[in-house]
N, C-alpha and C positions, 0 to 999 in steps of 0.2 A: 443345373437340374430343375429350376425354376420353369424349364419348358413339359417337361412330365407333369410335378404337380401341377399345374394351369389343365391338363386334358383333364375333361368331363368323365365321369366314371360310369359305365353300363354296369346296371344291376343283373341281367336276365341272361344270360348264360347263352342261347342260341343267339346273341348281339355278336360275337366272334365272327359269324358269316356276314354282319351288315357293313361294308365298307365306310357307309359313313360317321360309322367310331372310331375311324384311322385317322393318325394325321401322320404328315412326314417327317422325319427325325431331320434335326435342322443340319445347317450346308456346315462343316468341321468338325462334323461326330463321329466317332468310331465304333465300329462293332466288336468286343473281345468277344471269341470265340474259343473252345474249348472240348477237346475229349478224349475217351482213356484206351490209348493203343491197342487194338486185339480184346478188347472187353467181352468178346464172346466168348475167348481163351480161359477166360478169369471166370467169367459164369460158368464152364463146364467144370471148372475147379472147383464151385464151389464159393466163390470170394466175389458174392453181386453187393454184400454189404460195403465190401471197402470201396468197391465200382462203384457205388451211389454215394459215397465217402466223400469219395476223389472225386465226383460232379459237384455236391455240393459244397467243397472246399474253396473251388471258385468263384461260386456265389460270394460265402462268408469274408473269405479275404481281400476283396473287389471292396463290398459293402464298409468293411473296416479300414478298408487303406485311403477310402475316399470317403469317409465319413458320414455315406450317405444311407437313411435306410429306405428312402424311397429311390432304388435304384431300378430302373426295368430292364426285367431278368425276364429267361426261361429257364429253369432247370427239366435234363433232359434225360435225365436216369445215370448215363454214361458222361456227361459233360451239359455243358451251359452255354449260353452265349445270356451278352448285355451291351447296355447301350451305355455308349460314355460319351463324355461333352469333352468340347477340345480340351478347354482346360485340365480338366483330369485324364489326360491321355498317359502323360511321366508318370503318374505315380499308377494308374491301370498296368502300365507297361512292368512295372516294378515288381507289382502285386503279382502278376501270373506267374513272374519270373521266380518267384518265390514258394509260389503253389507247386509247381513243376517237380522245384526241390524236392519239399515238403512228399508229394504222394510218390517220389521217388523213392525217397529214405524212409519214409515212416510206412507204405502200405503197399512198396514193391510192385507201383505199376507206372505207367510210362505213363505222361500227360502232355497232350499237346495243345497248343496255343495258340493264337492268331492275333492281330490286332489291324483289323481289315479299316481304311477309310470309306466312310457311306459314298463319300466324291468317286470313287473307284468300281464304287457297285453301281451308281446310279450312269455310269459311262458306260456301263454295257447293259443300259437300255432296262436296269431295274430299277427295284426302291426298295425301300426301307422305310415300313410306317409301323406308327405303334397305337396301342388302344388303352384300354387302364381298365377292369374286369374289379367288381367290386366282390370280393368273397365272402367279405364281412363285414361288420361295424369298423374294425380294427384294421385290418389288411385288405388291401389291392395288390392285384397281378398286372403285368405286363402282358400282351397277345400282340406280334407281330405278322406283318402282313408286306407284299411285295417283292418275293422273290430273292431278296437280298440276304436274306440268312441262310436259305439253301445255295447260294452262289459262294459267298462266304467258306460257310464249312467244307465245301468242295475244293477252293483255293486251299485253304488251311491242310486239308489232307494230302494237295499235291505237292504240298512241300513250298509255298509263298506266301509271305507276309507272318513267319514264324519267331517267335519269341524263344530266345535261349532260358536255359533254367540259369536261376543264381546260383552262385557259389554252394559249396558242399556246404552245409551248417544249416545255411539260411531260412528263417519261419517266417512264413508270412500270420499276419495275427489270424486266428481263427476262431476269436471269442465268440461264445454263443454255441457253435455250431456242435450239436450231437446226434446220437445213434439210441437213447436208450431203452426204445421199444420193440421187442421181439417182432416177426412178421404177424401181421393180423389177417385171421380166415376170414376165407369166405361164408358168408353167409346165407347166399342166396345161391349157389350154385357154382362159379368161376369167378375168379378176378381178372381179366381179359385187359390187357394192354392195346390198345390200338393206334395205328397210324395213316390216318389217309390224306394225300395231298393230290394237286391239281394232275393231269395230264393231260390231252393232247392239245382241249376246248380251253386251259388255262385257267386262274381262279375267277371266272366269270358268273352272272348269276344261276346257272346250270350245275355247279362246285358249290355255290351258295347254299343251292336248295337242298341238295344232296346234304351235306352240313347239317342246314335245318334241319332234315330227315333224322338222319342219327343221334344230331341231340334231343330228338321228341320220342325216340323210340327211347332211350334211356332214360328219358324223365320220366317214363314209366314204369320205371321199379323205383323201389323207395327210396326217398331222399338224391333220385336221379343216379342211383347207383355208387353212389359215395361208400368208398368203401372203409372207411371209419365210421364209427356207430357213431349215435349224437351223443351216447352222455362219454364218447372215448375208447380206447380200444382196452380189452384186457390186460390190466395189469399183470409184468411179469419182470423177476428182475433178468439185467441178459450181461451179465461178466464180460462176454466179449465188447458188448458197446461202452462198459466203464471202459475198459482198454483204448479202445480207437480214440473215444471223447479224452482217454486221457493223453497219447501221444497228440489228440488238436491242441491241448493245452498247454503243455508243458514239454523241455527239450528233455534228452536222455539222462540227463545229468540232474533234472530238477522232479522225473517219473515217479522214484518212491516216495518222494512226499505228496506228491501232488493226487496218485492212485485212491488214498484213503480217501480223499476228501471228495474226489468222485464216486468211490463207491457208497461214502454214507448218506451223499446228497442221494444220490439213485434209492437207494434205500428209503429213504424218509418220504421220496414220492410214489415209493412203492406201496408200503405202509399208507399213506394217504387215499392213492384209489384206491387197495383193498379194504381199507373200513370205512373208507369212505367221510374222514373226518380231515378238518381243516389244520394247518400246522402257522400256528400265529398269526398272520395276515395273508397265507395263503389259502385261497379258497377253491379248494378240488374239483367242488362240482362247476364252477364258473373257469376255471382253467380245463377242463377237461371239453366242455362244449366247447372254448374256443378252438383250442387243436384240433377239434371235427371243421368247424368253420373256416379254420386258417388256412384249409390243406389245401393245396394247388391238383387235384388229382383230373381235372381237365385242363387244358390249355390249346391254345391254335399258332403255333410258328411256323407260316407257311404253308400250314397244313394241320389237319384236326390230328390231338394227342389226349387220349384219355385212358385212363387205367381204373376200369371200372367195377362193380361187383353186381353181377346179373344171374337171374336161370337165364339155363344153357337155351330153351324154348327164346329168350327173350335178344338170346346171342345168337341164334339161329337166324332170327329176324334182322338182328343186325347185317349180319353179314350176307343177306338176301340183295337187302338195299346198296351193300358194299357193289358186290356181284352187277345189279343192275347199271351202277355209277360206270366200273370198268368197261360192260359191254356197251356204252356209249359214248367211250372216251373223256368221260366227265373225273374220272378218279385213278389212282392207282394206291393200293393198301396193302398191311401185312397188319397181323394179330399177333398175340401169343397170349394163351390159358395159360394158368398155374391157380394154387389150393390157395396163396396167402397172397396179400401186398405186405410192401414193406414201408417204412417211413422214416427218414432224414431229416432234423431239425436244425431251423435257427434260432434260438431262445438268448436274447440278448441277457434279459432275467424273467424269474417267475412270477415277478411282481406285475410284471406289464403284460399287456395283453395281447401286442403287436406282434407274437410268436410265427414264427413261418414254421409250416409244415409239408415237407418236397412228397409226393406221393410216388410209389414205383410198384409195377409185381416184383415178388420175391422169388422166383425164378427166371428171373433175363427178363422180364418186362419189354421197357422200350427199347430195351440194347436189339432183344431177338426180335421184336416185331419190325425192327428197321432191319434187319436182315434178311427177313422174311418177303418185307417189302422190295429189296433190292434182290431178291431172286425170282418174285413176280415180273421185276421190267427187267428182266434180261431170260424169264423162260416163258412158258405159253398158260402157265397156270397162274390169275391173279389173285389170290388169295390164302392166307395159309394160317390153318389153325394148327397150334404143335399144345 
């Protein structure tokens, strides 16, 4: 993993379109790849929390099975892909195998897997490059680029280079990883998911500028459209995220003990942001900025992913620019509005500051705007706001 930390870290956020932040993920590295069958099924039901669950459960138990926490991820609302070094291929392989279980028995959704070789992707004339996207003092993200992650999960869905789930029982560790903030509104008008990646022209500098574009049109609402406030999102307690955080934790048999201790930890940092007072060496207002800082609520795999909070005036613009990109074969995109995003964590502990926070809308987010998008390249209409 010594080859990630060594990349240089882009501060500036439109750095995503400059290729020369990419480097290539070296010759014996794998892509595990990942995501939650029929997700769109589960969003009409109602259950996009445990669908963001079960993305982020793969982060967590990837991160913990190979004991890294500079791992380069994307988390993708509905599933994940990362980058693994030969050597930790066995135990990647182990970890999914176990996650599979995991969001089978605990949150009743299907998860599929992959563990594609970059040698594999890079023979049919792609790549595989990564960049490192500084978010904060604390945390860096992963931004992939070259074709090879959409190639990837495309293999992965036709049914090759798939991983079995483990045995019935089996937990892959998932320390850290919780749910226990309600959806947070918008503020400024919509929380808008988007997805735009290359089409006909490729990611050339024509997909670059376009890029440019729509990160500059959103650095025009506050804080670039971050849709977490800076001093944090309102505090609220949510029952259901003790529950999920407590099936991450603990098997069926170890549940009622282990529930209390989730809901009073919940509790105490509930208590915390509302009075706004510090509990021993935890310091609210300094944990709560970072969780604004920490959150991944842009990203670029392959293609620009942002789940933003804008006026509808400033979405309009957006998607002018979208419009323009399609009618010159430079893009192809899908959206989806909703009133709240939602947010998935990985808090190793509260003491530290390296917290990750995965950002999603809280009605189908990235699940619908890729669906949205894949009903644009297969009908005449390229864009869709639901």
């Amino acid at each position: 993993m010594r080859f990630y930390e060594s990349l240089p870290l882009f501060e500036a956020f439109e750095g995503v379109a400059d290729e020369a932040n990419y480097r290539p993920l070296p010759e014996g590295w794998s892509l595990a790849v990942a995501d939650i069958v029929n997700s769109t099924g589960a969003i009409a039901e109602g259950r996009y929390k445990s669908v963001n669950m079960a993305g982020a459960s793969v982060i967590s138990a990837l991160m913990n099975a190979l004991e890294e926490r500079d791992l380069p991820f994307v988390f993708g609302g509905d599933g994940a892909l990362a980058a693994i070094p030969t050597a930790l291929a066995a135990r990647a392989r182990t970890a999914l195998a176990a996650a599979k279980t995991w969001v089978a028995e605990e949150l009743g959704l299907e998860l599929r897997a992959a563990l594609v070789p970059v040698a594999d992707i890079r023979a049919k004339g792609l790549d595989m490059r990564v960049a490192r996207f500084k978010a904060s003092e604390e945390v860096s993200y992963a931004m992939f680029s070259g074709g090879g992650a959409s190639w990837a999960e495309a293999e992965m869905k036709a049914g090759r280079y798939q991983i079995d789930a483990a045995a019935p029982g089996t937990r892959p560790d998932l320390t850290g990883l919780s749910c226990r903030w309600n959806p947070i509104a918008s503020r400024h008008g919509s929380i808008v998911s988007i997805i735009a990646v290359p089409a006909a022209l490729g990611n050339g500098p024509e997909f670059q500028a376009l890029i440019a574009d729509i990160v500059a049109l959103a650095e025009g609402e506050e804080r670039g459209g971050h849709p977490v406030p800076e001093t944090g999102p309102e505090p609220h307690l949510s029952l259901r995220g003790v529950t999920m955080e407590t099936r991450a934790r603990a098997s069926a048999a170890r549940r009622l003990l282990i529930w209390p201790l989730v809901a009073v930890q919940s509790f105490l940092l509930f208590l915390c942001f509302r009075l706004g007072v510090n509990f021993g060496p935890f310091d609210v207002t300094r944990y709560a900025h970072d969780l604004a800082s920490n959150s991944d609520f842009r990203k670029f795999d392959d293609g620009l992913k942002m789940t933003i909070d804008v006026s509808i005036d400033r979405l309009q613009r957006i998607e002018e620019r979208l419009k323009q990109g399609v009618a010159a074969s430079i893009c192809s995109y899908g959206l989806h509005q909703q009133d709240s995003a939602l947010m998935t964590c990985i808090v190793p502990s509260p003491m530290s500051r390296d917290h990750m926070h995965f950002i999603d809308g809280a009605a189908g987010g990235y699940a619908m705007a890729a669906r949205n998008l894949k009903a644009t390249l297969s009908g005449p209409v390229h864009g869709t706001a639901a």
